[in-house]
Gaussian input, Z-matrix of N, CA and C with variables (Angstrom, degrees):
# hf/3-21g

backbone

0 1
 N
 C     1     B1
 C     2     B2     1     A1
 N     3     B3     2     A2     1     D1
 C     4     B4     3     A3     2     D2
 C     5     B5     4     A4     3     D3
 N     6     B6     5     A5     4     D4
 C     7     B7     6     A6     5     D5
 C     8     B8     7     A7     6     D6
 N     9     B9     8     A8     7     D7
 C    10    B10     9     A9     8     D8
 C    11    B11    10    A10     9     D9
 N    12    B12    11    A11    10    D10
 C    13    B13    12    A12    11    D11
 C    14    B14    13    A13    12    D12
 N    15    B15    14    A14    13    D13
 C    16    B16    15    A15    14    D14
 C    17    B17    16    A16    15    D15
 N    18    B18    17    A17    16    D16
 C    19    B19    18    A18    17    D17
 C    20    B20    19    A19    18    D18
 N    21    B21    20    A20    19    D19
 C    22    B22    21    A21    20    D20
 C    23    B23    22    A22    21    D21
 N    24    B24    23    A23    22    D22
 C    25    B25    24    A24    23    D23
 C    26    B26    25    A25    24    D24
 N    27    B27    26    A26    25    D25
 C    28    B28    27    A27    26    D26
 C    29    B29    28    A28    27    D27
 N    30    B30    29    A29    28    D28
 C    31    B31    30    A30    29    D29
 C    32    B32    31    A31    30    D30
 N    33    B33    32    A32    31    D31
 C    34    B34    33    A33    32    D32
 C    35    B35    34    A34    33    D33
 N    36    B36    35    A35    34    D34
 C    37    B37    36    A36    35    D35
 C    38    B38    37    A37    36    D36
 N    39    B39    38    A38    37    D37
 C    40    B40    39    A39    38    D38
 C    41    B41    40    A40    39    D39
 N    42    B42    41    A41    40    D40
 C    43    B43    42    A42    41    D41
 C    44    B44    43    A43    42    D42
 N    45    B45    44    A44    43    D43
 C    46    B46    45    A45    44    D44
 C    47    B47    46    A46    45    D45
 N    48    B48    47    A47    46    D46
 C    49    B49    48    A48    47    D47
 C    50    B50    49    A49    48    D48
 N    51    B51    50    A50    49    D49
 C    52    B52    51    A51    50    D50
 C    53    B53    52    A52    51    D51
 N    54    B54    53    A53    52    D52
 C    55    B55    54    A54    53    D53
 C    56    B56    55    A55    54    D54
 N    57    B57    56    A56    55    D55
 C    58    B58    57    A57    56    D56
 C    59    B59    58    A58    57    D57
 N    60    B60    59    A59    58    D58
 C    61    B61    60    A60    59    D59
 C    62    B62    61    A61    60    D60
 N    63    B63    62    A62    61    D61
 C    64    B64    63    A63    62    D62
 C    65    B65    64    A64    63    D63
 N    66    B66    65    A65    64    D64
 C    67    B67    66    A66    65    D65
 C    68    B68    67    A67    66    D66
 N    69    B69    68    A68    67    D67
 C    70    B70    69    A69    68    D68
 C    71    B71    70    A70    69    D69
 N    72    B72    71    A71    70    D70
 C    73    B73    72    A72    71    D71
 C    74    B74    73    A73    72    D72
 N    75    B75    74    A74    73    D73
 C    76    B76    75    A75    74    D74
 C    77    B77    76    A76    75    D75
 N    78    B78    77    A77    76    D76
 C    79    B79    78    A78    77    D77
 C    80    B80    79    A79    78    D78
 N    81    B81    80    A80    79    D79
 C    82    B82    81    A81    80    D80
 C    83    B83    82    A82    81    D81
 N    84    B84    83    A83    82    D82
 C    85    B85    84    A84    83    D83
 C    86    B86    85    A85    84    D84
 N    87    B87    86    A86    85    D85
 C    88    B88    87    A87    86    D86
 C    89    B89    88    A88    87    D87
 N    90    B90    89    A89    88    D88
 C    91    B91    90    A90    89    D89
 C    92    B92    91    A91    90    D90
 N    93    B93    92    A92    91    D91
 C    94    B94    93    A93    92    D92
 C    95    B95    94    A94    93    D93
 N    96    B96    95    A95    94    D94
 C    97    B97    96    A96    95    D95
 C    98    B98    97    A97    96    D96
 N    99    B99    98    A98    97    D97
 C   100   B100    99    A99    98    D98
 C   101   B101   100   A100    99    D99
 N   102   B102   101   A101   100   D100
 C   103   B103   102   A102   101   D101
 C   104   B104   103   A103   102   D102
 N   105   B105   104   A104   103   D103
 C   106   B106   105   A105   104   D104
 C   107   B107   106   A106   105   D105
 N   108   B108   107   A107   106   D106
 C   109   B109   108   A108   107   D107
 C   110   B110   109   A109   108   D108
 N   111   B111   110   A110   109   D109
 C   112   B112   111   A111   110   D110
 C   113   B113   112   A112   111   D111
 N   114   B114   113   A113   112   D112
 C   115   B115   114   A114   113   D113
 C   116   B116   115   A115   114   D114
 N   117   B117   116   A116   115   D115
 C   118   B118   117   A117   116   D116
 C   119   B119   118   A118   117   D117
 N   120   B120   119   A119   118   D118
 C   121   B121   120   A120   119   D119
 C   122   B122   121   A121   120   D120
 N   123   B123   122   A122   121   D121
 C   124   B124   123   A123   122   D122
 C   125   B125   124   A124   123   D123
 N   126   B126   125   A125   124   D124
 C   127   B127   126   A126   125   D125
 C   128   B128   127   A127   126   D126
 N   129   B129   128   A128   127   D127
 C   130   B130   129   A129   128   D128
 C   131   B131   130   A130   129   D129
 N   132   B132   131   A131   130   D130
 C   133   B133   132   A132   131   D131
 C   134   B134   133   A133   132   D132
 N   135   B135   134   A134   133   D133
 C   136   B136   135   A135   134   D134
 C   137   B137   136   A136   135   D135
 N   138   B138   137   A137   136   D136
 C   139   B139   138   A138   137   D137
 C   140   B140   139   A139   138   D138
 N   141   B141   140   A140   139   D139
 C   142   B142   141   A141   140   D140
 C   143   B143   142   A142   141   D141
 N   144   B144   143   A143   142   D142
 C   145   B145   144   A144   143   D143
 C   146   B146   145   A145   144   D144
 N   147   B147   146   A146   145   D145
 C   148   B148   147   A147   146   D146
 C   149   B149   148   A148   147   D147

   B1=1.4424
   B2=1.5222
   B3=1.3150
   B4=1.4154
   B5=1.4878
   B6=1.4076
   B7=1.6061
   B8=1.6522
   B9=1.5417
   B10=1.4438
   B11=1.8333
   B12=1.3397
   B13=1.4537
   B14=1.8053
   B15=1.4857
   B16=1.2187
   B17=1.0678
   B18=1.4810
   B19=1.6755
   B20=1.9140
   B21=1.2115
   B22=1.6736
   B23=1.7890
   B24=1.1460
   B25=1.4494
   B26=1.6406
   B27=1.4300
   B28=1.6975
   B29=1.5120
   B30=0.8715
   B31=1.6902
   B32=1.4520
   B33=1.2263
   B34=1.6525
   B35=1.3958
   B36=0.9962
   B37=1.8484
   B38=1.9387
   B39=1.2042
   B40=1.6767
   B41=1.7044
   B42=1.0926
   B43=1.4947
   B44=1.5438
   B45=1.5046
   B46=1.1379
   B47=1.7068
   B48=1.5262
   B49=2.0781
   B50=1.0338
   B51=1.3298
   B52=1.6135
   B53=1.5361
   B54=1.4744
   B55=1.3210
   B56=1.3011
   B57=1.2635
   B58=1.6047
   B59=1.7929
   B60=1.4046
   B61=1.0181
   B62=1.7287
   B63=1.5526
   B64=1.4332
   B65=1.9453
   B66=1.0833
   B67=1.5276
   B68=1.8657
   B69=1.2978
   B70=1.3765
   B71=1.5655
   B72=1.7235
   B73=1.6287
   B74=1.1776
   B75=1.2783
   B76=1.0829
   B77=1.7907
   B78=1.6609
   B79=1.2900
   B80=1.3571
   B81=1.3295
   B82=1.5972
   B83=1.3307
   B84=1.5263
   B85=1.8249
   B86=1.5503
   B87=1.3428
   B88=1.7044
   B89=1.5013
   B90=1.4157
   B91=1.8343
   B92=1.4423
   B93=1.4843
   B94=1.3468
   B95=1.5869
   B96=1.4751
   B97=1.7907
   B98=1.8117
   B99=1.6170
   B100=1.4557
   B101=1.8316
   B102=1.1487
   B103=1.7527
   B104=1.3599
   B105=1.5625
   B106=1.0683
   B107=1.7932
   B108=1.4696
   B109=1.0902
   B110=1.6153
   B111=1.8100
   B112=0.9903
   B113=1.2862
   B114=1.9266
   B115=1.1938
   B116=1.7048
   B117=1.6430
   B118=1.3861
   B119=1.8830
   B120=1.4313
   B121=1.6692
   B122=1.2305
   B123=1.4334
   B124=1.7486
   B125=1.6519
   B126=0.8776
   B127=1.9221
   B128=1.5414
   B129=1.8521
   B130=1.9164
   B131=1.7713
   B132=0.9913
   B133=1.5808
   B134=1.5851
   B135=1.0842
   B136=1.5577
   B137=1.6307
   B138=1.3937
   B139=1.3229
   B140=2.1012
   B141=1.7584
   B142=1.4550
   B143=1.7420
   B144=1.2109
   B145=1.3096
   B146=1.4856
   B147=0.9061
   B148=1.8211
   B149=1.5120
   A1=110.80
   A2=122.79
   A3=114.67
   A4=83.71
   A5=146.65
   A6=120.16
   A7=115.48
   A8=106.55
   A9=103.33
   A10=97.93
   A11=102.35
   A12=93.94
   A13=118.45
   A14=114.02
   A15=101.67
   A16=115.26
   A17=115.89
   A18=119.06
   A19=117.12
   A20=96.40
   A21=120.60
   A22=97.43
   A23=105.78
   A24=122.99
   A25=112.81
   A26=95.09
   A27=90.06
   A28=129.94
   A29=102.92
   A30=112.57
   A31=109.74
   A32=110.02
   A33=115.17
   A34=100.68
   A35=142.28
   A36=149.96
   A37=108.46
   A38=103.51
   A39=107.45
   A40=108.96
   A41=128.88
   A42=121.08
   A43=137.70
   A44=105.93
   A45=97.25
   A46=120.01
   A47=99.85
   A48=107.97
   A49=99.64
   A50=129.90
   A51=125.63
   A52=112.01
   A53=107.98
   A54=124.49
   A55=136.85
   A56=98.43
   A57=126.64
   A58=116.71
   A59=130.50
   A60=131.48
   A61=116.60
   A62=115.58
   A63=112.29
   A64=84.43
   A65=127.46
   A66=136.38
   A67=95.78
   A68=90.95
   A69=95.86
   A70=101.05
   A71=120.05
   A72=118.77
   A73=107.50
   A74=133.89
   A75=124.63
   A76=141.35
   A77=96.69
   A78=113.57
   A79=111.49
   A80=114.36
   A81=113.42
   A82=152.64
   A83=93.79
   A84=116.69
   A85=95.22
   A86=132.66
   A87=114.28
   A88=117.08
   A89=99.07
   A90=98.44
   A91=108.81
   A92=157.44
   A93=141.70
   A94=86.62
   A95=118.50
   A96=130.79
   A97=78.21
   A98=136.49
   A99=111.31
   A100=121.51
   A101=98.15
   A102=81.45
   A103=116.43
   A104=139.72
   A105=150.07
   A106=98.85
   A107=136.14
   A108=162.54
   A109=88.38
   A110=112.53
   A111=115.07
   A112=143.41
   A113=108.21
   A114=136.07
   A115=101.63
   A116=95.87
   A117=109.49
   A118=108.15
   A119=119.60
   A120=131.29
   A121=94.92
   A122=114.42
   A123=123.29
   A124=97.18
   A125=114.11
   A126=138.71
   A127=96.81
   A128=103.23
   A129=104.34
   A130=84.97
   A131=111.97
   A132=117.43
   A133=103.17
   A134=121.09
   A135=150.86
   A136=94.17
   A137=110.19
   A138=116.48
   A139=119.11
   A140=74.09
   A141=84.53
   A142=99.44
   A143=135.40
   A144=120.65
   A145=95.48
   A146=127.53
   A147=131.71
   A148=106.01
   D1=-38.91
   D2=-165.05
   D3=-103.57
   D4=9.70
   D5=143.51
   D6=-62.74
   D7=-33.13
   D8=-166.18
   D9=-76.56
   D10=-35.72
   D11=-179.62
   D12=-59.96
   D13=-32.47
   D14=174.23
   D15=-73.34
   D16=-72.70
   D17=166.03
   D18=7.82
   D19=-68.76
   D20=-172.08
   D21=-57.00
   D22=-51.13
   D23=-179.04
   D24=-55.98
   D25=-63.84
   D26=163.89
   D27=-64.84
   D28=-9.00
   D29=176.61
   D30=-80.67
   D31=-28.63
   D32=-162.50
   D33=-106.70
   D34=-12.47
   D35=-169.75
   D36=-136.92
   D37=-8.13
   D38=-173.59
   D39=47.47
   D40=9.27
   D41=162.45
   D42=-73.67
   D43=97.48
   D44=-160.71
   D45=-53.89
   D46=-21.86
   D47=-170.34
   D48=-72.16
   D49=-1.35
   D50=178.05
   D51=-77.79
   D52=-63.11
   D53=147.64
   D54=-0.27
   D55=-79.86
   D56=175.64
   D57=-75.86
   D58=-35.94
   D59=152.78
   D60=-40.82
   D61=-63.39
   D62=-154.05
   D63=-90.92
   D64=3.58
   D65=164.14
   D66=-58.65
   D67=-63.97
   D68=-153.03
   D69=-62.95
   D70=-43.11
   D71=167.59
   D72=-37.50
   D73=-68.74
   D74=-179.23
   D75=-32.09
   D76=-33.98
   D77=-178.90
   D78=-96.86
   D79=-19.62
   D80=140.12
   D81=-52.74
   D82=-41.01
   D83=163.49
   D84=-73.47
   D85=-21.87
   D86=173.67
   D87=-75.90
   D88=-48.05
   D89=170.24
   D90=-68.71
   D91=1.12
   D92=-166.78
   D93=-105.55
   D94=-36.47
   D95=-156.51
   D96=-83.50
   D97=-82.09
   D98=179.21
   D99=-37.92
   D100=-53.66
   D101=-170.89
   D102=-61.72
   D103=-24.82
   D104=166.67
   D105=-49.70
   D106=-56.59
   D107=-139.38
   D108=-77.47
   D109=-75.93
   D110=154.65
   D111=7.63
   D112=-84.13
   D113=-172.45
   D114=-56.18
   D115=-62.52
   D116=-169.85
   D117=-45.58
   D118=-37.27
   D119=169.31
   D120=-48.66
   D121=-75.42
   D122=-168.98
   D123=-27.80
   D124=-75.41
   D125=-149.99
   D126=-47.37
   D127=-41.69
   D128=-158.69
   D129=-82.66
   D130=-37.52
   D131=-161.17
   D132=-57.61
   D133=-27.79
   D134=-147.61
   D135=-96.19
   D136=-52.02
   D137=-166.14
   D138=-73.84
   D139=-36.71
   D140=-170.03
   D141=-77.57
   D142=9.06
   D143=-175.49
   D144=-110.03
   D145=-13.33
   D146=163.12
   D147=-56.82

């Protein structure tokens, strides 16, 4: 979603740092959504050895 939002954004203002900024949010919200993913493994993995 926030590729299409930049994308759209750069299209309409021609700035590429606009772009590339909410690019990079994006690839942040992917590593927080894996490490969350992660944790949540850790926790069940954790449980089931009890």
């Amino acid at each position: 979603m926030i590729k299409k939002i930049a994308w759209e954004t750069f299209k309409n203002t021609g700035d590429i740092n606009t772009y590339l900024e909410l690019k990079q949010i994006e690839d942040i919200e992917d590593k927080i959504e894996k490490k969350d993913f992660y944790i949540e493994k850790e926790n069940f993995e954790k449980k089931e050895e009890l």
